[in-house]
DONU-503159 format. One line per field, with one value per residue (C-alpha): x, y, z; residue number from 1. Coordinates in Angstrom, 3 decimals, m for minus. Example, Ala and Ser with C-alpha at 12.3 -4.5 7.8 and 13.67 -1.06 7.14 Angstrom:
BEGIN
xx = [12.300_13.670]
yy = [m4.500_m1.060]
zz = [7.800_7.140]
i = [1_2]
//
This chain:
BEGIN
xx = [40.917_40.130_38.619_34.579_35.349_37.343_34.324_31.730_33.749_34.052_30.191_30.031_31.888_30.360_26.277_24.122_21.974_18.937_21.527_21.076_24.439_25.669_26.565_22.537_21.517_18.915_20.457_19.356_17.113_19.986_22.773_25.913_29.799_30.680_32.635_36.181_36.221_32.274_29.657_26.272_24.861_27.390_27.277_23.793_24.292_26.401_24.092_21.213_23.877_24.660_21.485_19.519_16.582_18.561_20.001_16.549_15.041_16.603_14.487_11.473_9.292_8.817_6.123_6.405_5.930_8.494_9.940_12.264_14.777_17.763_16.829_13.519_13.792_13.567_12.983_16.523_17.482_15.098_16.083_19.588_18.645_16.304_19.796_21.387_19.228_18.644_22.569_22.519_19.868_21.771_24.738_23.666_21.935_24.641_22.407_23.775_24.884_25.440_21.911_20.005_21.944_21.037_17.242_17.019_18.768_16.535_13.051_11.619_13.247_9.734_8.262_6.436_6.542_5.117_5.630_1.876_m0.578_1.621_1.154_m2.666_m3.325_m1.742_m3.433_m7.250_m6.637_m4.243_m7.038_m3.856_m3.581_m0.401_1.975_5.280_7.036_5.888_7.048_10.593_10.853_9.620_12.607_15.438_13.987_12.792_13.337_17.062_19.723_17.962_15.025_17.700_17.158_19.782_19.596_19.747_19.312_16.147_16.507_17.119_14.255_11.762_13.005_12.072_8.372_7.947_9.182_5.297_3.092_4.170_6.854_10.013_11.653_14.703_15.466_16.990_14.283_11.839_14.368_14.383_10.295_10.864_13.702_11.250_8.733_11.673_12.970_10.060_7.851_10.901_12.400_8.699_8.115_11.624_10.202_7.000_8.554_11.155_7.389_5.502_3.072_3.554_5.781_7.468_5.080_2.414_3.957_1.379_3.678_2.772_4.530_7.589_8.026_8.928_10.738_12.398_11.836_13.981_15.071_18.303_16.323_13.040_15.115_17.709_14.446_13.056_16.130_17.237_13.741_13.952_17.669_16.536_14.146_16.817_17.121_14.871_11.582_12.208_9.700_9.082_7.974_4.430_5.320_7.092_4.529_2.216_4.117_5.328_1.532_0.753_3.172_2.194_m1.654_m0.573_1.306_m0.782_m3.781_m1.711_1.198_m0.334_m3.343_m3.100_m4.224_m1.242_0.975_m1.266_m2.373_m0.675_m1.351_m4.815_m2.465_0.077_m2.967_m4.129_m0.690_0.003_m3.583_m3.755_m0.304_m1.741_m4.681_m2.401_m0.030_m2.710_m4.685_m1.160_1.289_3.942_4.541_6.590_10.036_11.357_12.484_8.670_7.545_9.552_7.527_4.664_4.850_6.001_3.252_0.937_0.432_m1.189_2.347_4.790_2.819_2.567_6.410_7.442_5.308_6.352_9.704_9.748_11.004_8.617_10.654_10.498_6.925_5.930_8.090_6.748_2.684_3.902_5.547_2.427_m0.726_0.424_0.086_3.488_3.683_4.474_7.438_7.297_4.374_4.162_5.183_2.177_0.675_0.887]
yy = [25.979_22.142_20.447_21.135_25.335_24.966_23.113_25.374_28.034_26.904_26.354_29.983_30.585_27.972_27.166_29.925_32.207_30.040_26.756_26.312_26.527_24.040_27.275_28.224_25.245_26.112_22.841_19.929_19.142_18.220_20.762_18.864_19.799_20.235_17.745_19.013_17.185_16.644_19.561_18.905_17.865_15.205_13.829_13.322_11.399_9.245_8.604_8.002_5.378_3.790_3.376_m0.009_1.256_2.308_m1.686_m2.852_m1.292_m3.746_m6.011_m4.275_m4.528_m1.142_m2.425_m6.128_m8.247_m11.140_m11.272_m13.912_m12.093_m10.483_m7.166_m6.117_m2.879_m2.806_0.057_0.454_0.592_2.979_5.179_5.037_5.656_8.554_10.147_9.947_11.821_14.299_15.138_15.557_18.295_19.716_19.832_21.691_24.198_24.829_23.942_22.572_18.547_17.209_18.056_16.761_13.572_13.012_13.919_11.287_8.810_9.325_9.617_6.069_5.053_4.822_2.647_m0.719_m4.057_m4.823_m1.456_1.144_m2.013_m2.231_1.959_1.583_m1.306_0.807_3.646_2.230_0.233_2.261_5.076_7.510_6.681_6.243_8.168_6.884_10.211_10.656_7.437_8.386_11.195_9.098_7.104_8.895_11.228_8.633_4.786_4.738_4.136_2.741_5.260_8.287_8.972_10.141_13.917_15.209_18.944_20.092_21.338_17.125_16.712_18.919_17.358_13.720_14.822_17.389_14.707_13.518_16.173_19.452_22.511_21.887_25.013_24.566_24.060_20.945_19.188_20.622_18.620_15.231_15.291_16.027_13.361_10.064_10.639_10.721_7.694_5.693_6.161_5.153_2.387_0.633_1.039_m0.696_m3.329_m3.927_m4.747_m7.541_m8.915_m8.821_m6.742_m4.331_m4.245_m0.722_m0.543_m0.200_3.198_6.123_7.507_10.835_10.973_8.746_11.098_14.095_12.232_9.627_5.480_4.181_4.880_6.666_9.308_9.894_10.766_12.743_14.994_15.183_16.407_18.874_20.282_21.074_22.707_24.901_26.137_27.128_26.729_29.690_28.083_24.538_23.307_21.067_22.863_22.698_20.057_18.082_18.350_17.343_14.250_13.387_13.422_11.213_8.418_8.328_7.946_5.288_3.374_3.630_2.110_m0.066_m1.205_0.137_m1.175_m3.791_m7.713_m9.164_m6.725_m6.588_m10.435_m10.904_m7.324_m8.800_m11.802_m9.570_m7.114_m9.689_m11.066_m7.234_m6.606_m9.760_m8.552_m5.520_m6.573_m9.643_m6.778_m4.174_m7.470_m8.121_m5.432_m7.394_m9.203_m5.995_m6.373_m4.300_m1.269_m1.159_m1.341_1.455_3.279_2.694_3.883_7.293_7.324_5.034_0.657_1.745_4.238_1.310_m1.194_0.700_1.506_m2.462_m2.824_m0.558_m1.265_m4.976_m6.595_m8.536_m11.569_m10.851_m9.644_m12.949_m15.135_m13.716_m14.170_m17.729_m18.275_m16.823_m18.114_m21.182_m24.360_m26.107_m29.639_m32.472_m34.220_m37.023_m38.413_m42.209_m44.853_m46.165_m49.467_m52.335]
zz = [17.784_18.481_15.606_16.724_16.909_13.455_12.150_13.285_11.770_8.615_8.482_8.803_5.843_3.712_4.361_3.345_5.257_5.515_7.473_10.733_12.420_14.810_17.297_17.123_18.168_20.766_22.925_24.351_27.359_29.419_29.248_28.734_27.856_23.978_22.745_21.231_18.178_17.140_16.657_18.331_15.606_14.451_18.210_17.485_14.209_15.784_19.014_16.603_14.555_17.983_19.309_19.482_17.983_14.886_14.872_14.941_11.748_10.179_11.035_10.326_7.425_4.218_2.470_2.069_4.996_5.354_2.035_0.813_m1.423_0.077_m2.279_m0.621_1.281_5.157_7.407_7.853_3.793_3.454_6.230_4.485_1.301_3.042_4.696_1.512_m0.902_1.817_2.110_m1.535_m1.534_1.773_0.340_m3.020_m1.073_1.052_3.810_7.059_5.734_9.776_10.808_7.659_8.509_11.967_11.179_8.461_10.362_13.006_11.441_11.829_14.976_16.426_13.334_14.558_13.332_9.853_8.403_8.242_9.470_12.372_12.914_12.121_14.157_17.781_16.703_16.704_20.069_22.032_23.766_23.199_19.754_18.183_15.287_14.298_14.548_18.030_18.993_17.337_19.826_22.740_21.553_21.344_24.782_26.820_25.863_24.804_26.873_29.896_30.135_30.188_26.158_23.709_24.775_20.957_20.434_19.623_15.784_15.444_17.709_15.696_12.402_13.624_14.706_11.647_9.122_8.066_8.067_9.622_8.497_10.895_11.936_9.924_6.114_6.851_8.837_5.442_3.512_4.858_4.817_1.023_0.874_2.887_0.335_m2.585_m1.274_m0.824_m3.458_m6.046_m4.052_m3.413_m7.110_m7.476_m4.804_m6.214_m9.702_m8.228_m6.544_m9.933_m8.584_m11.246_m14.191_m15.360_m18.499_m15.552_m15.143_m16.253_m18.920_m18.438_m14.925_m16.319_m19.627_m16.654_m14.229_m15.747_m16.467_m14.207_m9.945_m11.061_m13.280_m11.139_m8.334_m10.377_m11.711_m7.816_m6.485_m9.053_m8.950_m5.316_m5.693_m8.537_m6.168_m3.733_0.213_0.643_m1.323_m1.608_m3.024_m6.607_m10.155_m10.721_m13.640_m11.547_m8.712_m10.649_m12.089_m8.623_m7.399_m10.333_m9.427_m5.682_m7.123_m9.093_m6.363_m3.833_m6.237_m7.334_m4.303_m1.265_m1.481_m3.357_m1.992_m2.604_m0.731_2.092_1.860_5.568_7.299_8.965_10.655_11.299_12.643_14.798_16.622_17.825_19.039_21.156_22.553_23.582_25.135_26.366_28.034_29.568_31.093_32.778_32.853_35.182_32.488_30.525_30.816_33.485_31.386_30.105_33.800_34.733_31.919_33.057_35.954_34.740_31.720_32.325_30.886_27.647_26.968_27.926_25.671_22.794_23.761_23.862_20.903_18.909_19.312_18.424_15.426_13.178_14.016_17.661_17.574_15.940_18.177_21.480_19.881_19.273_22.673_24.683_22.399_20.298_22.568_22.869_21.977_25.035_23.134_20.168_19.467_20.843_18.439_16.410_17.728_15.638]
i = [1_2_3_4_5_6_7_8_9_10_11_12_13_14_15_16_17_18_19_20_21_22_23_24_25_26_27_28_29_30_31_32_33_34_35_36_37_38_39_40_41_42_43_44_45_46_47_48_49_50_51_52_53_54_55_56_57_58_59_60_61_62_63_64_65_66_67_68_69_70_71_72_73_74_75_76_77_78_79_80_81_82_83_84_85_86_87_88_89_90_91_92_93_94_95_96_97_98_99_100_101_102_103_104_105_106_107_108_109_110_111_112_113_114_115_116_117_118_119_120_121_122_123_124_125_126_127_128_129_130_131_132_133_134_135_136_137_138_139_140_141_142_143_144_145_146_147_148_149_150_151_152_153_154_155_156_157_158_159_160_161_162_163_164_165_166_167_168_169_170_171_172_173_174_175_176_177_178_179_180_181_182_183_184_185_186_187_188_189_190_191_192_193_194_195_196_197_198_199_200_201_202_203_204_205_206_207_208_209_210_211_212_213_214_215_216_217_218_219_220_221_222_223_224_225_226_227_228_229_230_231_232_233_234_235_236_237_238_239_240_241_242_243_244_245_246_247_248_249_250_251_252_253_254_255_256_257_258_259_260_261_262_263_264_265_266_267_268_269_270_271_272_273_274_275_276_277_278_279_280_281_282_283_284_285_286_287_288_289_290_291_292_293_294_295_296_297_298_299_300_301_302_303_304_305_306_307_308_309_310_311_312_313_314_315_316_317_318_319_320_321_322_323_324_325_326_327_328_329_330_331_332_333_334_335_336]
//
């Protein structure tokens, strides 16, 4: 056997009955050969890992816009800390570790610039609205790789869009959607204490006596909650439900929404509107990539598509370099 067939046997005798196994894959759009040392779902890891999309989250804001410590979580720390509590669940459950991977890696590959107002913002303008897990799959089908897309299988596919607010069709995909909001709600409470916006004392106590004071122990009482359950009813204890339910209350009164964590969404609001409207009033001015999109889905796809795909940094460079007037050189010497 080459290394992929002894690795596909060997989930066999290992994952339970409720993995999906990299042999039942139900494939990928494009029929291709199987590699001989990767199983298709560790060829899509790595294509997700590869990808420039994947480079750019980086770049693009969690929760705090444009921070200025080197601590502050981006898109892409979260999706890694997203892809690791996931494989820990996975793994414990004897679930199938590869695919849970490459769905968490590849969740927010279609998140816009400055984090949820970037997301809101698209969706009230764009006539087709817009939803960050969509956008992932238009970016790993359609966008990557010069408009030919990454080709994943579709178990990957289903996990990316199912991730928010819908049951995927495997275990695994269930498991990352448990694993975001995991991640998340305790690194942004981690976040929000570096940025004074809350202190841990702000806590409600009844939540932190269940789950734990600090990151290590919340997520340590999430995660073995969900593995007691077992692979076949994942879900949370009704005690830690209801603690868990409790915390994302309090930090959405508290971080979400509060003024000084949002105190630059409306600017940042306003640069990627006029962009938009900037874009559909003159489409020739996509870059030629974004073009070709729009002629296969139409201007108001391919801007949401460059859009969504930008960097803050990039999406506030380009507003600059389109509606800020440039200067003409020095200024003259003063007269005497």
């Amino acid at each position: 056997m080459n290394p992929r067939e002894y690795t596909e046997q060997a989930e066999k005798q290992i994952l339970c009955k409720y993995a999906c196994l990299s042999v039942d894959t139900k494939g990928r759009l494009r029929d291709e050969e199987k590699c001989g040392l990767r199983t298709d779902f560790q060829r899509d890891r790595d294509r997700i890992i590869h990808c420039n999309a994947f480079s750019r989250l980086k770049r693009k804001t969690q929760v705090f816009l444009n921070p200025s410590g080197d601590h502050y979580r981006t898109r892409l720390t979260h999706t890694l800390e997203v892809s690791q509590i996931a494989r820990t669940i996975s793994r414990a459950l004897r679930l199938n570790e590869d695919l849970t991977e490459a769905i968490a890696l590849g969740h927010d590959l279609g998140h816009t610039p400055f984090g949820h107002a970037g997301e809101k913002i698209l969706n009230e303008i764009s006539p087709n609205g817009f939803r960050h897990y969509e956008q992932s799959i238009r970016v790993v089908d359609f966008i990557e790789k010069d408009g030919r897309g990454l080709n994943l299988t579709h178990e990957v596919r289903d996990g990316i869009l199912k991730h928010t607010d819908q049951i995927a069709e495997t275990k695994e995909g269930y498991v990352v959607r448990f694993a975001d909001v995991i991640a998340y709600i305790n690194h942004d409470i981690e976040d929000a204490i570096r940025a004074d916006v809350i202190s841990r004392d702000d806590l409600p106590k009844s939540a932190t006596d269940i789950l734990g004071i600090t990151k290590s122990e919340r997520i340590t009482s999430l995660v073995n909650s969900l593995i007691d359950s077992g692979a076949e009813n994942l879900g949370y204890s009704p005690e830690i439900e209801n603690a868990k339910n409790e915390l994302s209350a309090f930090m959405f009164q508290n971080v979400y929404y509060n003024p000084v964590c949002k105190s630059e969404e409306s600017k940042a609001k306003t640069m990627i509107e006029m962009l938009y409207r900037h874009f559909i009033a003159e489409p020739k001015k996509l870059p030629a990539d974004y073009l070709a999109l729009a002629e296969r889905f139409g201007t108001e796809t391919a801007v949401c598509d460059y859009i969504a795909g930008m960097t803050d940094g990039y999406c506030t460079n380009l507003f600059i370099n389109i509606f800020v007037p440039k200067g003409w050189g020095t200024y003259p010497a003063e007269r005497t």
